[in-house]
N, C-alpha and C positions, 0 to 999 in steps of 0.2 A: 224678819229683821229683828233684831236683838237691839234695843234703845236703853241707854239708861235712863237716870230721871233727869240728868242733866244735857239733856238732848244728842249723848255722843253717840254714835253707830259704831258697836263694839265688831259690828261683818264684814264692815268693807274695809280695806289699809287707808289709810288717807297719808298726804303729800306730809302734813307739816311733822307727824308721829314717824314716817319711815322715815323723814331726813332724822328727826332723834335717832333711830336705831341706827343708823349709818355713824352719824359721832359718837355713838359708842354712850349712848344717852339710856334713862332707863324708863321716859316718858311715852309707854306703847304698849299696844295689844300683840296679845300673839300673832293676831290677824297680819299686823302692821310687820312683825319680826317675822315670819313665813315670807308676806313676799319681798320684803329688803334681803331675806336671804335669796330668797332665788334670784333676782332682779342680780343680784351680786354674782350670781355664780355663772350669769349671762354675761354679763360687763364687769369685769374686778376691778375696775379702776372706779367705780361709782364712789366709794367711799372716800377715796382721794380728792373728786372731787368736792364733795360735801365739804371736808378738811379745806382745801385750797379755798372753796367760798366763804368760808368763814373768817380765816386767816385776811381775805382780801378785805371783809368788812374791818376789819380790826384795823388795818392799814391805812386803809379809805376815811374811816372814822378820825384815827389820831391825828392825821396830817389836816384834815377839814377843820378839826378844833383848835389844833395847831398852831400852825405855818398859815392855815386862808384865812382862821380866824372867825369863823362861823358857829357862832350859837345856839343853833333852830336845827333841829332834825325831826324828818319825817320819816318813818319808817314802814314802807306799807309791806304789807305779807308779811309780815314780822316772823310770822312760823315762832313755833313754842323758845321760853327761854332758856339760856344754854350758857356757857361760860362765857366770860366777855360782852356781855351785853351792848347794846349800839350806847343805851345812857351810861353804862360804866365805862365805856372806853372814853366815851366825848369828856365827861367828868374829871379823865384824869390830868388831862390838858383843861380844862377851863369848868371850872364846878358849879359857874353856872347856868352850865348850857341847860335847851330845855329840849326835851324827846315827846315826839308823839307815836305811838305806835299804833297799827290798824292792822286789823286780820277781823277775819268773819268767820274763823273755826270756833266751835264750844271748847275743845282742849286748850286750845291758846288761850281762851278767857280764862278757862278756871286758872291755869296757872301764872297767867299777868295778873291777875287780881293777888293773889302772894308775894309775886315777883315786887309790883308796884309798891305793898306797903311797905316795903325795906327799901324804898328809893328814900334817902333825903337828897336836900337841896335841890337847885334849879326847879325845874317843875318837868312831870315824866306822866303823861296818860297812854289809858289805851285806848283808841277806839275802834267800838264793833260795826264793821262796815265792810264793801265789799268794793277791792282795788277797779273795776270795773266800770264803778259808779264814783268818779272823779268829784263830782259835784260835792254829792253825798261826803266824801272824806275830808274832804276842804274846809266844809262847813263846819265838820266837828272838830278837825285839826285847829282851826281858827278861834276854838276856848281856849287852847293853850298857848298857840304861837300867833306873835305877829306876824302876818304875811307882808306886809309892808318892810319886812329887814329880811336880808336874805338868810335861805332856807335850803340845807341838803338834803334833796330828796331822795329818798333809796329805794330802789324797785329789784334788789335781789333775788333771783331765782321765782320770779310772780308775773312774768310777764308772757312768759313761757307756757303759763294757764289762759291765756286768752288765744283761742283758737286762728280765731282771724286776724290775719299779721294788720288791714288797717286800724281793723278796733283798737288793739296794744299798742300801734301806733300815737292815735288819739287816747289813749289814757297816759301818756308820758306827754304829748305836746299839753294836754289841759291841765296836768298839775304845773309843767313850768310853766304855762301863761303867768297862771295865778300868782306866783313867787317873782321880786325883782331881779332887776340885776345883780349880777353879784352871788346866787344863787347857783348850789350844783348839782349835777343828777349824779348816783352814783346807780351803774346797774351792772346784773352780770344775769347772760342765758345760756341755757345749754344748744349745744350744736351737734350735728353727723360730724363737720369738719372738725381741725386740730387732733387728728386720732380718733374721732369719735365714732367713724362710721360702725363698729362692733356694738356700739348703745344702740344700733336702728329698731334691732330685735328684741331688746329688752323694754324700750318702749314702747313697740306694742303690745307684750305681754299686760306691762302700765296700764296702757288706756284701757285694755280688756278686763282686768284685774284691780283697779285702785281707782281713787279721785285725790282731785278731777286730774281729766285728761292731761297729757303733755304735747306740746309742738314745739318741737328744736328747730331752729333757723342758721341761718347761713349770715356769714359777714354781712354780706351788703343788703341782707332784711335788718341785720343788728344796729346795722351804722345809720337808718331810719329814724331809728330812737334818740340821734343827736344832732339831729338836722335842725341847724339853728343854733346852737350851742358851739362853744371852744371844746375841743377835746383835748385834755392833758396828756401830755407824756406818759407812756410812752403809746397813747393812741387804745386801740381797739385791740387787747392781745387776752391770750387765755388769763386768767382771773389769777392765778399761778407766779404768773413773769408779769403782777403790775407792782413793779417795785418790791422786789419781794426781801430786798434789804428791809425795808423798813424808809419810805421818802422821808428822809431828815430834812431835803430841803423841798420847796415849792418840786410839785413832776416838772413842771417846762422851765425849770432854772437853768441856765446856762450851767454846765461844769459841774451837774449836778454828779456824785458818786455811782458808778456802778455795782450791783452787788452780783455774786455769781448767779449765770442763770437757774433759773429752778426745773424743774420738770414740770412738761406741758400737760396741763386735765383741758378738757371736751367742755368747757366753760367757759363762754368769752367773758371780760370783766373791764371796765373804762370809769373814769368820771369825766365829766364837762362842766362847762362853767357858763350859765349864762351871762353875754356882754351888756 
């Protein structure tokens, strides 16, 4: 194994460096750029989706800061930074909101530790923890934010790493315990269904080939993660077609605008809202 000195594995691809190579990012090893190219030339829609998840945070984000009015983001899996950031979106509607972010890769350290000092206003950490360990993230998320005011929580493309569907279950019901009402999840995972069945083969090459592993799930393992929770308009749909106008108004407003549908990616994408 090949290790730098700052603890990164320059042999294996890892999740958060091939989604950079996917957005067309230049944060990666050739390791990483090898198998996002083959991983692509099994699935060619992969990079689409990357696009379409990103785009839904962007979305997800403005309306939250918005229209719901929400201050507090949590960001766990945060994966390396990239244009639009979860604190410079929330900023541009309300400046000052506060962000926590949490990942447990050494790449995403070194380069939120950069990212970070060019943050002013509101207040933006990062912390090194593992989405896994709920407890663990809460307590360090809880130097920046009050959890007593509600808090959107974002579990983007990381839940999909927790093998067994009750475990990732229970890492989404224990961070919204923590959070009041008023509070929203925002998540998006990949799936076989919505087109996706062509990914089945590319992500076993994945799990034989990179870390960590991946598990795509089905609808009704996804709609688990919001048991308990309001689901907004327009519900459980690929990450793609959630409001892909841009929601100007509240998702479940009555009369709210349609924008033309977009093209479907193998990504479901939802926010809820705890009552």
């Amino acid at each position: 194994m090949t290790e730098r000195a700052d603890g990164i594995d320059t042999t294996v691809a890892h999740n958060a460096r091939v989604w950079n190579y996917w957005l067309g990012g230049e944060d990666h090893f050739e390791v990483d750029a090898r198998v996002g190219a083959h991983v692509t030339s099994m699935f060619p829609g992969i990079a689409e989706v990357a696009r379409a998840d990103r785009a839904f945070l962007g979305r997800a984000v403005t309306w939250l800061a918005g229209e719901a009015g929400v201050r507090q983001f949590l960001d766990v899996g945060s994966g390396l930074p990239a244009r639009d950031n979860t604190h410079e979106v929330a900023r541009r509607a309300a400046p000052d909101a506060r962000v926590v972010y949490v990942d447990n890769d050494p790449t995403v350290l070194r380069h939120a530790r950069t990212l970070l000092a060019d943050a002013p206003g509101g207040a933006t950490a990062y912390v090194e923890a593992d989405a896994r360990e709920p407890g663990a993230v809460l307590r360090a998320a809880g130097r920046t934010l009050d959890l007593d005011r509600p808090v959107a929580v974002l579990l983007l493309g990381v839940l999909n790493f927790v093998q067994d569907t009750d475990e990732a279950v229970s890492v989404a019901r224990r961070l919204m315990a923590a959070v009041p009402s008023g509070s929203h999840l925002v998540l998006t995972h990949p799936t076989l269904e919505l087109g996706g069945g062509a990914n089945e083969e590319a992500m076993r090459f994945w799990n034989e080939n990179a870390t960590p592993p991946i598990t795509p799930r089905p609808r009704a393992e996804v709609l688990r993660f919001f048991e308990g929770l309001e689901l907004l308009e327009p519900g459980l749909v690929s990450c793609s077609r959630w409001h892909p106008g841009g929601p100007h108004e509240a998702p479940d407003a009555p009369g709210a605008a349609e924008a033309p549908e977009a093209p479907e990616v193998a990504q479901f994408g939802a926010v809820a809202r705890k009552p």
